[in-house]
N, C-alpha and C positions, 0 to 999 in steps of 0.2 A: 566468659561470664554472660548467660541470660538476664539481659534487662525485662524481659517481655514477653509475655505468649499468648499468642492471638488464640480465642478458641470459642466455637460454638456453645449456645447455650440454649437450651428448650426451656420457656418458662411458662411454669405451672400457675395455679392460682395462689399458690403458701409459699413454693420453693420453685429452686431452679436445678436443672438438671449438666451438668458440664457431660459435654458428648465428646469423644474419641472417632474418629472418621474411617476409611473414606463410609461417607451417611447415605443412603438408598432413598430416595424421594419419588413417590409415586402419585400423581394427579389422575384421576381416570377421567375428569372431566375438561382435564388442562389446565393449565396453570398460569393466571393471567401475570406478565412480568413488562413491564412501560405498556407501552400501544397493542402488545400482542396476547395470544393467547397460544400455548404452547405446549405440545402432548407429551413430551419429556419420554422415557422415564431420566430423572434425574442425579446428578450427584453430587455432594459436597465435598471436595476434597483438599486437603493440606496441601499446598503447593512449596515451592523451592525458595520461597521469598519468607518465609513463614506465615504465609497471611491465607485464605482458603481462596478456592474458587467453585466456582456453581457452574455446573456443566451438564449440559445434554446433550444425552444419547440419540442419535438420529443414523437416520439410511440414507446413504447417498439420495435416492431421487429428493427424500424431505428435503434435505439439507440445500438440495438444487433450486428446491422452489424458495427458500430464503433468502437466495442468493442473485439468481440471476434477475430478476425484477427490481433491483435494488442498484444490481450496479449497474444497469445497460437503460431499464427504463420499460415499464410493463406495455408500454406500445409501441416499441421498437419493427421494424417492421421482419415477417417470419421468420427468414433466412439468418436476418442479424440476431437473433435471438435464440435459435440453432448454434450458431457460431459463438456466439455468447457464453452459451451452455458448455461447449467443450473447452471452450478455455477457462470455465469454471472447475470442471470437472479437473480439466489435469492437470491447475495448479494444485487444486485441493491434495493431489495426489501425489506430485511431489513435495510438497509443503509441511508432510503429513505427520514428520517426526519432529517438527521445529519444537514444540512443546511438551517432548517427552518427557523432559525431567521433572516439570509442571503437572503432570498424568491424565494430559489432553491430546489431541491433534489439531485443530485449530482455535483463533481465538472468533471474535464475530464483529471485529471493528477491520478498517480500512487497513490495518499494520495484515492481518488475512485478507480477507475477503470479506463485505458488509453481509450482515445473516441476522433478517431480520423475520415476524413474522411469517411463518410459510404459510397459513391459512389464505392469505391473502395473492395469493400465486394464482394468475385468472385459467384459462381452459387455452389463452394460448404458449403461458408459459411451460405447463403439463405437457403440450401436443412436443414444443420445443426437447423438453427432458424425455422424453417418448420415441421421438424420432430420430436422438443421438446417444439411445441406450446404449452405455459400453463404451461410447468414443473416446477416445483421446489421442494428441498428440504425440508422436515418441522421437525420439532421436538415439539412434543407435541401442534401443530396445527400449529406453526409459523414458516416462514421463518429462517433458520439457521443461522447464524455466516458464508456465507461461505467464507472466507478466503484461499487464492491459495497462487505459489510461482512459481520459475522456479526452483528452485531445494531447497531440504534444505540438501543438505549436506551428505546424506547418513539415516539420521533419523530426524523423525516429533517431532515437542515439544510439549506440548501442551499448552491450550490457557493460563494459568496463571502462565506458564512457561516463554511467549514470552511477555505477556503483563500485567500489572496493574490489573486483571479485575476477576472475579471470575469464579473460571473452569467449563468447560462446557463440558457435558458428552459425545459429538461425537468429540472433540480434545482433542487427550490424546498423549502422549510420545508413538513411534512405531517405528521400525529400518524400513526403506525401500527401500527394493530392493529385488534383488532374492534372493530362498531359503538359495541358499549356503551363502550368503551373510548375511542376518538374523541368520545364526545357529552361523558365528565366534561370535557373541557378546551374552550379557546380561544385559538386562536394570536392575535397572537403573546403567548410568555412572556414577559413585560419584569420584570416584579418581582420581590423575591426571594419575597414570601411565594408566589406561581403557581407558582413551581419546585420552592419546598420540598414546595408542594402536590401538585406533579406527580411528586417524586420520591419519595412516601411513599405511593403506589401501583404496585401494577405487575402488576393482574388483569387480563388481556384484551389487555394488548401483544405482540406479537410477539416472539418470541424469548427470552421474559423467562426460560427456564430455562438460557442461556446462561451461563456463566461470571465472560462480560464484559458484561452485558446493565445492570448497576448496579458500579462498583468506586471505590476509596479508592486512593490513594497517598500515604506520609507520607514529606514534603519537613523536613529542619532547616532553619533558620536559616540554617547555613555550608553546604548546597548550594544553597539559593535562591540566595544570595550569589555561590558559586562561576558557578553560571550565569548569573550577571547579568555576568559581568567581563568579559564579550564583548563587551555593550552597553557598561560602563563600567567601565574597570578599577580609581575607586577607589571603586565601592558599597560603601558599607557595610553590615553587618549589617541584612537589613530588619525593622523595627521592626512596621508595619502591613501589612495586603494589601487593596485595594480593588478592589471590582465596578464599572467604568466606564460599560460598557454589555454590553449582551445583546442577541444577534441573537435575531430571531422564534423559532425554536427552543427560547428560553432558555439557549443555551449563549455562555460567554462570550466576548466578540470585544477587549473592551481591558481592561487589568489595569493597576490600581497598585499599584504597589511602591516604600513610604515606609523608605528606613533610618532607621538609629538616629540621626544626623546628618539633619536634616529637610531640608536642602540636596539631601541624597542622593533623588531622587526617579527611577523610571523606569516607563513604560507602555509594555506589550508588548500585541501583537495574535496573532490569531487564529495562524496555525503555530510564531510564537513564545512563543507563552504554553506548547501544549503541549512 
């Protein structure tokens, strides 16, 4: 049973026109859309959800200059910014089918990659997309996993550490930063006093003047709860929170969570814990 049907509509000065997709949208002057201004050409199409989406048509290099000044930082220094770019490039490239059923290949928020104004791409971001025409990554012929961050904290996890999915032999668990920095530890972190130890430094890590380089988040009670109802809608109140295990990195992979009723028990892993 259709409740609902989402649909375009062109309106005239008397009437309105109900349109049928996918809609060809052409700007020759650009099409100002938030803060940018954006040479399209454009599309309006019906997506999987029933709802449409607006989507433009771009060439890799445009699409690079939206990209890499947005996530790395338009004064990042040359090399990083090089570097930047390939890792742009070939996640975009593996990534490329995730919205097919949608009848896109990527989206332009943080879930892809940030893709914002390309006008504003300066002469060193150009030189960067210029001088790694063609690059990418491969492993065993294909485009990599390649996955970035603005900091992780002192040390990399790896991929089936961070996420649902099966490990992949160029992300693995690694301390990063300088030497001296690498020598205080030893993977893996498994205990809690190693982490507490690991987290109560942070001289000689990469990145460590980041923002997000170390942060807190204060959960109550009734939203722990609230977001358990998914898992189980009659959680109660959790009472306790337990460390189950730790992947090599130190960071947590199973999490218990005991309610106030001791019946009430539930372990959440790795994308659902965050």
């Amino acid at each position: 049973q259709i409740n609902f049907v989402i649909q375009p509509v062109l309106k005239g000065i008397t009437n309105e026109l109900l349109l049928s997709g996918p809609i060809s949208i052409e700007a020759q002057g650009g099409l100002v859309w938030g803060d940018g201004v954006y040479s399209g050409p454009f599309l309006l199409k019906a997506d999987a959800y029933g709802t449409w989406t607006f989507i433009e048509k771009v060439l890799f290099p445009q699409y690079l200059k939206g990209v890499v000044p947005h996530e790395i930082g338009p004064g990042s220094p040359e090399h990083a910014l090089a570097a930047q770019t390939v890792l742009a490039r070939t996640w975009a490239m593996a990534n490329s089918t995730r919205f097919a059923i949608d009848g896109y290949h990527l989206c332009s928020n943080t879930q892809c990659q940030v893709y914002k104004n390309p006008n504003e791409a300066s002469n060193r971001i150009e030189r960067a997309i210029k001088l790694t025409a063609g690059k990418v990554l491969l492993w065993d012929g294909k485009p990599i996993h390649a996955v970035y961050h603005a900091t992780n904290g002192g040390v990399m996890a790896s991929a089936s550490e961070a996420w649902s999915m099966s490990p992949l032999p160029y992300l693995k668990p690694r301390l990063d930063g300088s030497i001296g920095w690498i020598d205080q530890f030893r993977l893996p972190l498994e205990s809690n006093s190693s982490v507490e130890n690991f987290l109560s430094l942070s001289k000689g890590a990469y990145g460590n003047n980041h923002y997000r380089f170390r942060w807190k988040r204060v959960l109550t009670s009734r939203e722990i709860q609230q977001a358990l109802r998914s898992l189980d809608p009659n959680f109660q109140l959790p009472k306790t929170v337990n460390v189950k295990k730790r992947g090599p990195s130190g960071r947590v992979v199973a999490l218990q969570i005991v309610g106030s009723k001791n019946q009430s028990q539930a372990i959440i892993r790795l994308d659902n814990i965050r």
